[in-house]
N, C-alpha and C positions, 0 to 999 in steps of 0.2 A: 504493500500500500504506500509505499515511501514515494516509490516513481509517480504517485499521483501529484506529490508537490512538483513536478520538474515539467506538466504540461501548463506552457502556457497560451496555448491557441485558445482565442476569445478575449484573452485579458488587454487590456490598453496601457499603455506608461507612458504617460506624457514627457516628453524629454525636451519641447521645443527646437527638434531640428529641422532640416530642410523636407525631408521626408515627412515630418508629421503635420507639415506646412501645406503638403502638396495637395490638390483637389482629389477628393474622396474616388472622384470617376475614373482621374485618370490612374490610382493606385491599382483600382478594382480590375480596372481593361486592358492593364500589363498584367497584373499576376494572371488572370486567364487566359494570355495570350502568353507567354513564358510556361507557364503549365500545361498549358494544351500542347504546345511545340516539345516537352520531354517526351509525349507520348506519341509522339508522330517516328522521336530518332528510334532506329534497329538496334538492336542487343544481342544478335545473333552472327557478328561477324567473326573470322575463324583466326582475327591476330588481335592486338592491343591495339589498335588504331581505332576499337568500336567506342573505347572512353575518349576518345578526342571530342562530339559534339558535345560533350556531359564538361568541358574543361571551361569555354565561356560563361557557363551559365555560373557555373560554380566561384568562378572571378565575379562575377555581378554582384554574387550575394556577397560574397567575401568585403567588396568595395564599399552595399550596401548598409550594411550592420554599421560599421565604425558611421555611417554619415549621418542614421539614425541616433546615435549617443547613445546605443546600447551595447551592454558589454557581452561579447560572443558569447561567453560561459551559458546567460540568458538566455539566448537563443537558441544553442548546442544543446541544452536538458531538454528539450524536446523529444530528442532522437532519445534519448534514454529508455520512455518506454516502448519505443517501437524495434530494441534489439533482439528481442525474441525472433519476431518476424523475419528480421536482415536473418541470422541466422537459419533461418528455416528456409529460406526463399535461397542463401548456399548451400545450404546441404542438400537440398532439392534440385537445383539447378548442377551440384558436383556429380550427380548419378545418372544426369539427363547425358545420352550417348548422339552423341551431334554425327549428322555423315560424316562414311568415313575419305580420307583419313584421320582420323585423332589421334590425340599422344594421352597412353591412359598413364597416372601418376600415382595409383595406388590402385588393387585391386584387393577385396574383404574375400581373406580365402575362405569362408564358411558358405558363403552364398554368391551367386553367379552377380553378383557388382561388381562395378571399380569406377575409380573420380575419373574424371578425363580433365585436363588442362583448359579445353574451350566450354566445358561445362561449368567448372570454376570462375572463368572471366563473362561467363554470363550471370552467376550466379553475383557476383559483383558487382557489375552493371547495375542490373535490375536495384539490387539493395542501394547501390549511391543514387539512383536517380527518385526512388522513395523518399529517401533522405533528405535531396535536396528537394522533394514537394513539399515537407513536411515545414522545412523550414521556410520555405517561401512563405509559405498557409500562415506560420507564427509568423511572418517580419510583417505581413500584409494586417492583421488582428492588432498587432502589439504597437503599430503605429496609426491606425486609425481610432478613432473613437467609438463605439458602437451608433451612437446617432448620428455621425458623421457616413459611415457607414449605408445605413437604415436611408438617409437620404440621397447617396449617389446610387444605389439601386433602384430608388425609387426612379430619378433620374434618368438611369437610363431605362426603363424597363415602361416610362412615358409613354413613348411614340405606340407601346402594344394595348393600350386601353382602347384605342380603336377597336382593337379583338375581342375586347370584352377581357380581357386580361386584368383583374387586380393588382396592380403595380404597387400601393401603395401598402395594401393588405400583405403581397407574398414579402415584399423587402423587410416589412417588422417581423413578421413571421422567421426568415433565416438570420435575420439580427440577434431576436431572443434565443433562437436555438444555437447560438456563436456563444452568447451572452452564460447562458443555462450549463457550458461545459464547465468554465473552471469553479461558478456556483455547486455544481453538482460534485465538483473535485472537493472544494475545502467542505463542503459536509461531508462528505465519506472520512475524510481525515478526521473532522470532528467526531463521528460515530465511531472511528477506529481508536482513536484518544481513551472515549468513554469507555467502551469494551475493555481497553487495556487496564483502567480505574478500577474494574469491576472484577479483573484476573485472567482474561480472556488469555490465551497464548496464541500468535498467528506464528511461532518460528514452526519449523518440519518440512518435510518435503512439500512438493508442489500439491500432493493430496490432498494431505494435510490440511493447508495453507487456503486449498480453494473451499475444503469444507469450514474450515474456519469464520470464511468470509462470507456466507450464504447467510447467516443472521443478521449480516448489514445491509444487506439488500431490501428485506422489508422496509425498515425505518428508511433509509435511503428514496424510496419509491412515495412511501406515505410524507415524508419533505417534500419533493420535486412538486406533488402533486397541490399541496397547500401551497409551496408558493406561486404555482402556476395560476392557482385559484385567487389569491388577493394579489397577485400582479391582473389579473383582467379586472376586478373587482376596481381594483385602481383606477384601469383604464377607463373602464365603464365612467367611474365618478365623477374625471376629468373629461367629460363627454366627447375621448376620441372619435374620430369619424374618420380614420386615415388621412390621407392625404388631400381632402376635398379644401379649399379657401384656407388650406394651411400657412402661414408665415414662416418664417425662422429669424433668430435673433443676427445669426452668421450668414452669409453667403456666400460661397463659393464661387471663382470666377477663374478660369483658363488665365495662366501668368507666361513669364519666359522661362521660370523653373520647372513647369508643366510639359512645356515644349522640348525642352531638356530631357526631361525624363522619357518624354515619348520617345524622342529620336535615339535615346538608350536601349530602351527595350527595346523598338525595332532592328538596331544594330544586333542585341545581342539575339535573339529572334533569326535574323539574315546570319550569324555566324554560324548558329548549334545547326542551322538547314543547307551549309552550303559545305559544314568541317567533312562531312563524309566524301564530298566531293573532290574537295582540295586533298584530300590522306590519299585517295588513291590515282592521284594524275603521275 
């Protein structure tokens, strides 16, 4: 339950940098377009040249974090709980048998297995480019505000109320449920506290550990539920209506550091789509 403190996707930390400076839209319309574009690169090529589109993106964020004025460590515990995963996605990917030729680098004499080399660097792949969603997902949260947020969705998602689309309705909607993750985090820490108060033991193997935790899921569910209940209660009182004749105190307006940013992620967008190309001329 420890790795629960180290997710911070949802949370906001105001740092006053350039990044948390920038318009809500155009944060939201790079990280979709930076994310969209990891899963477009291949992960099945049969030398090391497959990690070269995965090298720009990885400089962007790297460049990113220090301009934010947050410190990597912040951002890095992220990935903490998603090491399970990375691992299972190589070990899974080490026994995967790629045409042949391949070069096998261990074989389990008990059962007809063995790692192969190009199953390895895919199992690799795959786990860095996770890694780097994961972090984008936390730099994009951790520098925007949730209403900040909540209104450049609404934003762009405008022009589709012609369709009859709820723009204003679905953008609160994935704001609170952004919002609800690390709320939902520090009460499980809090009900793991209490338990521990009362003598609980969560050390033991993974069994163990997971039967252990099955009593914090009730109270955990009976929370979420109540506060989902007087957060609409809330809303209700303050006679939300979404987005209809809304104001805002702030407004957002396209600058030259927007412009900047844009022609960034396009760059780096035009690198990770063209690195495959340039590796093998």
């Amino acid at each position: 339950m420890a790795v629960l403190q180290d997710i911070t996707v949802g949370k906001y930390i105001a740092t006053g940098s350039i990044i948390h400076r920038l318009d809500p839209r155009t944060k939201f319309v790079g990280a979709i377009l930076l994310l969209s574009v990891l899963f477009v690169v291949e992960g099945t090529s049969p030398d090391r040249r497959q990690f070269g589109p995965l090298l720009p993106f990885a400089l962007f964020l790297a460049a990113a974090i220090p301009l934010s004025r947050l410190p990597y460590i912040l951002v890095l515990r992220n990935l903490r709980p998603f090491l399970w995963l990375f691992a299972f996605t190589i070990l899974l990917w080490s026994l995967w048998v790629p045409n042949p030729p391949y070069n096998v680098l261990w074989r389990l004499p008990w059962v007809d297995l063995f790692v192969t080399a190009e199953g390895l660097r895919g199992g690799l792949f795959f786990s860095l480019r996770l890694s780097l969603i994961v972090l984008a997902a936390s730099l994009l949260t951790l520098t925007t505000a949730p209403m900040d947020l909540t209104w450049g969705l609404e934003r762009l998602l405008a022009p589709f109320r012609r369709l009859g689309l709820p723009a204003s309705e679905l953008a609160m909607m994935i704001t609170i449920a952004l919002r609800f993750v690390p709320v939902l985090m520090e009460e499980a820490e809090k009900l793991r506290r209490a338990q521990l108060a009362r003598g609980a033991d969560f050390a033991g193997g993974p069994q163990r550990r997971i039967r252990q935790l099955l009593p914090l899921l009730v109270p955990l569910f009976i929370s979420a539920f109540d506060r989902a209940d007087r957060l609409a209660v809330a809303m209700e009182s303050r006679c939300y209506r979404g987005g209809d004749k809304r104001t805002r105190y702030r407004v957002y307006r396209f600058g030259a550091a927007d412009a900047v940013g844009a022609v960034l992620v396009a760059v780096v967008v035009g690198l990770v789509l063209l690195t495959p190309r340039l590796l093998h001329l």
